[in-house]
C-alpha positions as CSV (number, residue, x, y, z in Angstrom):
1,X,18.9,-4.1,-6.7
2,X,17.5,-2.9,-9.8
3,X,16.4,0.7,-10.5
4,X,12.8,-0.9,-11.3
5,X,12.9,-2.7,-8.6
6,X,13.9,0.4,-5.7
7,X,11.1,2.2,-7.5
8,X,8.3,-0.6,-6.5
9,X,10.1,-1.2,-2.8
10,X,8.9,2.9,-2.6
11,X,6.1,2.6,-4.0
12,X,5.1,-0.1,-1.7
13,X,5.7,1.7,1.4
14,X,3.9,4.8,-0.2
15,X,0.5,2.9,-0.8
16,X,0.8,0.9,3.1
17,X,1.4,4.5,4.6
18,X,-1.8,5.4,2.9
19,X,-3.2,2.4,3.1
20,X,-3.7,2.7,6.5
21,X,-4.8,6.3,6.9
22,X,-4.8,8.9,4.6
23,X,-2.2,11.4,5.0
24,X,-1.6,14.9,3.6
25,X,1.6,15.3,1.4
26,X,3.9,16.7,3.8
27,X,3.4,13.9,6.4
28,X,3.6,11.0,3.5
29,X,6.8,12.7,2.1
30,X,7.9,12.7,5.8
31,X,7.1,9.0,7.0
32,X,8.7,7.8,3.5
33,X,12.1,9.9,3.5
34,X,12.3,8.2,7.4
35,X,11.6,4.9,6.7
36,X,13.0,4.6,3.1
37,X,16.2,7.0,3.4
38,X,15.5,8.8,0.5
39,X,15.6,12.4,-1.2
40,X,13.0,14.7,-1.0
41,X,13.3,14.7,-5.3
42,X,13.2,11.0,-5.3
43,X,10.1,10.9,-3.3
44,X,8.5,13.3,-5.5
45,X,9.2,11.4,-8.6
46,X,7.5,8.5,-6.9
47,X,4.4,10.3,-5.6
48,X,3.7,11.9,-8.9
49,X,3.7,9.0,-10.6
50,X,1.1,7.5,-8.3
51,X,-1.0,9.9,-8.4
52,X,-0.7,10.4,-11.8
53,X,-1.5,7.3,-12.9
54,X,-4.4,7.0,-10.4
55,X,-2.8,4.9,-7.7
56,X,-3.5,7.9,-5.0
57,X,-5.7,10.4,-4.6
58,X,-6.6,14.0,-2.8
59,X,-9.8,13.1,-0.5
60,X,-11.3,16.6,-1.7
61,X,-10.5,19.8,-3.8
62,X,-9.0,21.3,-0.8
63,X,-5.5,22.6,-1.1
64,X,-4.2,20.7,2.2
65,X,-6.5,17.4,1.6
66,X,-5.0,14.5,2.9
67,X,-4.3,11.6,0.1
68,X,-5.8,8.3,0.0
69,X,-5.7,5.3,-1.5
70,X,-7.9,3.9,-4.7
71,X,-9.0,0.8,-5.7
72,X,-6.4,0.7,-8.1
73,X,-3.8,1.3,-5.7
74,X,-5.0,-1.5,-3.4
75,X,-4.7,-3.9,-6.3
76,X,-1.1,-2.6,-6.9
77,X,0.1,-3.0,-2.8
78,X,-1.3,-6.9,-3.8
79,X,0.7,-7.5,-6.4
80,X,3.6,-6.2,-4.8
């Protein structure tokens, strides 16, 4: 498999973790590093980029806010 391509296959089971219930960070990074057998750094990369880019987002300005999904990021578990 491609870089590019291990980089979606994460991204996928990010936005389907959150797709179906909004999680804080810890517990996302958790469920993902299981299921995916990946770094903590790796995961980070991943995450930032999503949220970055407007894929996930904190459900409020609290510090431990759980993450949920945006329309966007629906769009994107479609397409993948």
């Amino acid at each position: 498999m491609s870089r590019l391509t291990d980089r979606m296959a994460l991204a996928k089971i990010i936005l389907s973790e959150l797709n179906r219930q909004a999680l804080s960070r810890t517990e996302l990074e958790k469920k993902t590093i299981t299921k995916a057998g990946i770094s903590a750094a790796t995961f980070e990369s991943i995450f930032r980029y999503l949220t970055q880019s407007g894929y996930v987002q904190k459900s409020s300005t609290a510090h431990r806010a759980k993450y949920t999904l945006t329309n966007k990021g629906s769009k994107l578990i479609d397409a993948l």
